[in-house]
C-alpha positions as CSV (number, residue, x, y, z in Angstrom):
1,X,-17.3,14.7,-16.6
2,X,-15.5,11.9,-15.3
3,X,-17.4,8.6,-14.3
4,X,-14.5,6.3,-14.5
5,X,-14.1,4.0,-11.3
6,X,-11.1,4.8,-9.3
7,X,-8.2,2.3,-9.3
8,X,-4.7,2.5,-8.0
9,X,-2.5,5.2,-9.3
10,X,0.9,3.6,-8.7
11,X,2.4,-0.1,-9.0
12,X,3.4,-1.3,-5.8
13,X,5.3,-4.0,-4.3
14,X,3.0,-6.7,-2.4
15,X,-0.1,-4.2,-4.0
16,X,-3.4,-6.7,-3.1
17,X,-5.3,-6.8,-6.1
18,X,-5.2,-10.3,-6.2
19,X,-5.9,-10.9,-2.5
20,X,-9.0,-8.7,-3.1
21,X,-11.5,-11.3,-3.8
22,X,-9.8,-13.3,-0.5
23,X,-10.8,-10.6,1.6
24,X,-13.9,-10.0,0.4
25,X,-14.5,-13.4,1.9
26,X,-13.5,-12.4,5.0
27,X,-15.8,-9.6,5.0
28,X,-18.7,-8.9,7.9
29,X,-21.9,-9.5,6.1
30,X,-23.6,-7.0,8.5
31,X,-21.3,-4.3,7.1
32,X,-22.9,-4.9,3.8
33,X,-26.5,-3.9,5.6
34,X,-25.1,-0.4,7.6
35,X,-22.8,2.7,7.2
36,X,-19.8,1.8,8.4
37,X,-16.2,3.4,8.5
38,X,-13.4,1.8,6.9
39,X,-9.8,2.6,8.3
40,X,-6.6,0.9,6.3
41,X,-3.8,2.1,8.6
42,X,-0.9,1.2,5.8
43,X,-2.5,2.5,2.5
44,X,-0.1,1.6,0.0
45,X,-1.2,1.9,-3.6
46,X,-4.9,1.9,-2.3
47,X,-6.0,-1.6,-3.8
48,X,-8.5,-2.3,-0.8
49,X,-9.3,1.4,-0.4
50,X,-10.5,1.7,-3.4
51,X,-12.4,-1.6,-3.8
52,X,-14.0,-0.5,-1.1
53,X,-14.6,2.7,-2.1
54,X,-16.4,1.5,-5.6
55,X,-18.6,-1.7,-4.2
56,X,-19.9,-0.1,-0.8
57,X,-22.2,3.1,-1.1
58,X,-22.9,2.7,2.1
59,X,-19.3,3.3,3.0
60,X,-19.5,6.7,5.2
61,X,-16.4,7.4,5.7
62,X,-12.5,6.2,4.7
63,X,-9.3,7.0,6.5
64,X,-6.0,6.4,5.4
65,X,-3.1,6.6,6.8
66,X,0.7,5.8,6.4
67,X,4.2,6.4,7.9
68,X,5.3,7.2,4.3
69,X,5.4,11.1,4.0
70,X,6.1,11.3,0.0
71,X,3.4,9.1,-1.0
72,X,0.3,10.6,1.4
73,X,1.9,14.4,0.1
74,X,0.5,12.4,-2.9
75,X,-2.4,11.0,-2.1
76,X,-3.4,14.9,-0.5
77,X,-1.9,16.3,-4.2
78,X,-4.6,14.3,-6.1
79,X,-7.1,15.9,-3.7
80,X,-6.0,19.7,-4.1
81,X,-4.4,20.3,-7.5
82,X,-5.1,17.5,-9.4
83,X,-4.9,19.5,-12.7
84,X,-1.7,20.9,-12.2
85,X,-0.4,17.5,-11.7
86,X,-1.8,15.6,-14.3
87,X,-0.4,19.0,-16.6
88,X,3.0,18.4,-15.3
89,X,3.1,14.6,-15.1
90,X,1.9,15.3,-19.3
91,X,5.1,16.5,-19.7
92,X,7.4,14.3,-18.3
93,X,5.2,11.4,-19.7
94,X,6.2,13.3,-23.4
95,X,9.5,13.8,-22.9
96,X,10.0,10.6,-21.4
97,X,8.8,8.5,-24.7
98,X,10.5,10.9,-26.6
99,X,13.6,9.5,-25.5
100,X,12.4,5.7,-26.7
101,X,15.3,4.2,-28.5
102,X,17.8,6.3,-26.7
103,X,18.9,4.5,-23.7
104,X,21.3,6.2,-22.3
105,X,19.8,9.6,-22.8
106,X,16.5,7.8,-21.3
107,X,18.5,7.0,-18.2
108,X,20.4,10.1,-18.2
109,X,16.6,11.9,-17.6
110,X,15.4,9.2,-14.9
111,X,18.3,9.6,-12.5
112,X,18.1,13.5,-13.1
113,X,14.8,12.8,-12.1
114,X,16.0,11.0,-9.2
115,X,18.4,13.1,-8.3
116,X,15.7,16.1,-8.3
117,X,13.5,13.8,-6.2
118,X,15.6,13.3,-3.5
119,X,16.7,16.9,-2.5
120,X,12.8,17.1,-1.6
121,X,13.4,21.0,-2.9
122,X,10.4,20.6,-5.0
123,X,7.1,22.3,-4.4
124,X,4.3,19.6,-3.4
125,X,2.7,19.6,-6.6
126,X,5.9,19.2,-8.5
127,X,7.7,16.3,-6.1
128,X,4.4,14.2,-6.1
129,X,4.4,13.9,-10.1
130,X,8.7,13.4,-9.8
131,X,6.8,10.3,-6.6
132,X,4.6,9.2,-9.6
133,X,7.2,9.2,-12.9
134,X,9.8,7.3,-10.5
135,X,7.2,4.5,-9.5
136,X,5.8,4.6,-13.5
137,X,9.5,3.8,-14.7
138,X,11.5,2.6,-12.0
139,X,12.1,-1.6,-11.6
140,X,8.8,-3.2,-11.1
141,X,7.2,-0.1,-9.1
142,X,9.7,-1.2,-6.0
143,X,9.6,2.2,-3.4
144,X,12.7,1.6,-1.7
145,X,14.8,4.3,0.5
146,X,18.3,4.0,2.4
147,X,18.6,5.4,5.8
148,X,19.3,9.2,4.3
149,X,15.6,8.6,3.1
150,X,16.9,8.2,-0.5
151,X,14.9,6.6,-3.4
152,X,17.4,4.5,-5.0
153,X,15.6,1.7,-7.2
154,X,17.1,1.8,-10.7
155,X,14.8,2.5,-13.6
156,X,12.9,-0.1,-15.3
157,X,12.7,-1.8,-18.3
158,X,9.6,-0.2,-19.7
159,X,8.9,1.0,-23.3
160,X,6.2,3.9,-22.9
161,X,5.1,3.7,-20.0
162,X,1.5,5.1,-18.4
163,X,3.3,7.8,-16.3
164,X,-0.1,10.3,-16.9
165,X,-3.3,8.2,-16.8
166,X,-5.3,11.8,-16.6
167,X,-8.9,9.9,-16.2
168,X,-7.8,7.8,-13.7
169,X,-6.1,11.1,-11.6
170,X,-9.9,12.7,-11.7
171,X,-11.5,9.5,-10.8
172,X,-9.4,9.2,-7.6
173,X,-9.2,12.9,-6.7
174,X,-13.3,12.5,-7.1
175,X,-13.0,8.8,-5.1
176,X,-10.8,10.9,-2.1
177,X,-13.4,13.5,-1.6
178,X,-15.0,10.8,1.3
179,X,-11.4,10.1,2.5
180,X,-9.7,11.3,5.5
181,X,-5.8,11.1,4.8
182,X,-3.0,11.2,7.4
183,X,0.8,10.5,8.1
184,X,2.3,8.8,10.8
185,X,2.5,5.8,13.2
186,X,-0.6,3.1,12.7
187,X,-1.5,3.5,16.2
188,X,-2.5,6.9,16.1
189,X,-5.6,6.6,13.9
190,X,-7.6,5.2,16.9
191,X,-9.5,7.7,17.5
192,X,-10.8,8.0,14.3
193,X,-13.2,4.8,14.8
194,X,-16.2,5.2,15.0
195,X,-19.2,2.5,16.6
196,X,-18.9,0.6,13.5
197,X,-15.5,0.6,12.3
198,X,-13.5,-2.3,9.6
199,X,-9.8,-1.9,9.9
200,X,-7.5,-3.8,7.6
201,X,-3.7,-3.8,8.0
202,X,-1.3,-4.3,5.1
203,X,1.9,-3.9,6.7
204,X,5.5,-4.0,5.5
205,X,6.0,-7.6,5.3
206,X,8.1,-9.9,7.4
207,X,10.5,-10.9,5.0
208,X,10.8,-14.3,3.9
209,X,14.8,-14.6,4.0
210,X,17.6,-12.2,4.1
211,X,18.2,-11.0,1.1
212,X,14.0,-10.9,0.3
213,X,13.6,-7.8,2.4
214,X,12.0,-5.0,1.4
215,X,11.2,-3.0,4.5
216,X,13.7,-0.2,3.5
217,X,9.9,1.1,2.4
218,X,10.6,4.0,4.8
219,X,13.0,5.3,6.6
220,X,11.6,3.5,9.2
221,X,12.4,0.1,9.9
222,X,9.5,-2.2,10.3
223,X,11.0,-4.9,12.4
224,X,10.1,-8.2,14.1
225,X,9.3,-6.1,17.0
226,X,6.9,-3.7,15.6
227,X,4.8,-6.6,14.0
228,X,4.9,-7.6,17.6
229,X,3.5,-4.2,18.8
230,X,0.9,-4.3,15.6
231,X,-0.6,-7.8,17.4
232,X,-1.0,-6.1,20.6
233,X,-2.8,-3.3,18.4
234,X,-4.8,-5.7,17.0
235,X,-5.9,-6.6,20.5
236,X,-6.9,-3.6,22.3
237,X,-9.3,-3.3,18.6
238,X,-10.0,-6.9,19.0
239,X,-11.5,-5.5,22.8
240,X,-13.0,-2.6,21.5
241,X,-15.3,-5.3,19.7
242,X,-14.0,-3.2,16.2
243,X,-13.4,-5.5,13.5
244,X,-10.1,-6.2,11.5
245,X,-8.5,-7.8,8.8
246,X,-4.6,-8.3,8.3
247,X,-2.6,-9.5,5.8
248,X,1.3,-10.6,6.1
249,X,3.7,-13.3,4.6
250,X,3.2,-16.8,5.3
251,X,7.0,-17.3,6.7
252,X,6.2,-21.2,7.3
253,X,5.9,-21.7,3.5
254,X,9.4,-21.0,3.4
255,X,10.0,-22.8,6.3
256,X,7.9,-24.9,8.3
257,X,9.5,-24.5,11.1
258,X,8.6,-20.9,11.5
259,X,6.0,-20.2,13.8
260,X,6.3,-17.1,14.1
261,X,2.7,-15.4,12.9
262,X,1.2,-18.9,13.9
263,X,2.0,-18.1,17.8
264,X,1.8,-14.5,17.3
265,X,-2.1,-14.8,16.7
266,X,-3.1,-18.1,17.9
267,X,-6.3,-16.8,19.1
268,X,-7.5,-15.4,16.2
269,X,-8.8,-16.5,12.7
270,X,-6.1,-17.5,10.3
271,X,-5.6,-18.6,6.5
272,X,-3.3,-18.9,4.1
273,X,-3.8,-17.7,0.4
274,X,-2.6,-18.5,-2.8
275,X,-0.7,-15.2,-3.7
276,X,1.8,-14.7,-6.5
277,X,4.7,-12.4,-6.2
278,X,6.9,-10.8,-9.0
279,X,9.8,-8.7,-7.5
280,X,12.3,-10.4,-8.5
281,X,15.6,-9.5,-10.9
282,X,15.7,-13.2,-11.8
283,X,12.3,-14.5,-13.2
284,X,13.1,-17.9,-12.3
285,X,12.5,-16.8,-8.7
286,X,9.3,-15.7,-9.1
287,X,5.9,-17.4,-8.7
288,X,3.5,-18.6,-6.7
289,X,3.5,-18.6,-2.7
290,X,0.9,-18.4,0.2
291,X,-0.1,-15.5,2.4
292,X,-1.5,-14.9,5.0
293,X,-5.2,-13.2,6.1
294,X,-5.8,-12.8,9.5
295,X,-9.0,-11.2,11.7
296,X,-10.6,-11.5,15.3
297,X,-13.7,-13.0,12.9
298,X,-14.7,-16.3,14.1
299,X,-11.2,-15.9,16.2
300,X,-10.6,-19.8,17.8
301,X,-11.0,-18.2,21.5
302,X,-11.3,-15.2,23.9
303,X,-7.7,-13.9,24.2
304,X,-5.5,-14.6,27.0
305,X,-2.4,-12.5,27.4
306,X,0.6,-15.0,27.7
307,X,2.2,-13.7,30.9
């Protein structure tokens, strides 16, 4: 039997591990007291989800939810056939070391790989473990797609890498079992509030200059003007008196003459975190930055729409 506590089964680009213990600050104290629902609208690698999932028993229900169809197929594959998976990721996990030493004949087998992926010919079972040996090996466990919906990150630098962590698989598809798990726009998991409802957004980030961007996440484009249409989501919850948290980058650390997140929710609660990112080709580029953390908790003022 498996009683290891669920983590994240993928690396992920702006994953929030380290924000975790930000947002735990942020957190209602009275959902600490009651059954509440917990909805995270942009589920990523799951780092909130399952935080929440192993520090709040009286958690009654989780759904997740995002616009990015591969990775909830895998999500839903952990649920349903975990064994088969975790058999066939085994395999790939084997060959794949197998070929340690050999580097062209180890990137010869990740673009087949690749290549196998993006056909999407592949039974569900079989393209969620090509979703999960891609992000094991690829560069830095960037998910990025063109506008044909093609993964096209090169591979990685890795020696042996995890690609089949086979306790961790178990202690997720046993973690899911409370989890509702859907595809598709973040508005349309409304309805699944209930009376006492946490919501926290992780959204595809604004990027913090041109050549930074890494919204190509989907083949979706998350824009200026669908964070726009986010903040108006945020308040219709905001007057449903449901509670939420959001996270974004903090686009006046690069330059302080960006506004735009400060004006976009003025009349609400917002700080800026120490964060650290690491996707970046050239290490010198990487470091340490602040984000942003954002809820209607202790918001600076009822909410008047600017006409």
């Amino acid at each position: 039997m498996n009683n290891k506590t669920a983590k994240p089964f993928l690396k992920w680009a702006g994953g929030k591990t380290q924000l975790v213990g930000d947002i735990e600050k942020l957190f209602p104290i009275h959902f600490q007291k009651s059954q509440f629902t917990y909805i995270e609208p942009f589920v990523g690698s799951g780092a909130v989800l399952f935080w929440m999932l192993n520090n709040f028993p009286n958690l009654k229900k989780a759904v997740i939810n995002d616009i990015n169809a591969d990775l909830i197929n895998t999500y839903k594959t952990i649920v349903s056939n975990s064994k088969e998976l975790i058999s066939i990721l085994e395999v790939m996990q084997n060959e794949f070391h197998a070929l340690e030493g050999k580097e062209n004949e180890k990137k010869e087998y990740y673009y087949q790989k690749r290549t196998q992926y993006n056909t999407r010919k592949s039974t569900q079972t079989d393209h969620s473990a090509l979703f999960i040996f891609l992000n094991r090996t690829c560069f830095n466990g960037l998910y990025r797609v063109n506008r044909k919906n093609e993964f096209n990150v090169p591979i990685g630098s890795y020696k042996k890498p995890t690609i089949c962590d086979r306790e961790n698989i178990l202690a997720v598809n046993e973690a899911l079992k409370k989890v509702d798990i859907l595809c598709g726009d973040f508005e349309h998991i409304l309805p699944y509030a209930t009376e006492n409802t946490l919501f926290y957004f992780d959204p595809p980030y604004k990027p913090l200059s041109e050549t930074s961007s890494f919204n190509s996440y989907s083949k979706y484009e998350f824009n200026d003007q669908e964070q726009i249409r986010l903040r108006d989501f945020c308040i219709k919850l905001d007057t449903l008196n449901h509670t939420w948290i959001l996270s974004n980058s903090d686009v006046k650390g690069k330059n302080a003459n960006d506004n735009f997140f400060d004006e976009l929710y003025a009349d609400f609660n917002i700080q800026r975190v120490d964060a650290k990112r690491s996707i970046n080709a050239d290490p010198g580029k990487r470091g340490k930055l602040t984000e942003l953390l954002i809820t209607n908790q202790g918001k600076s003022r009822p909410y008047v729409r600017a006409i």
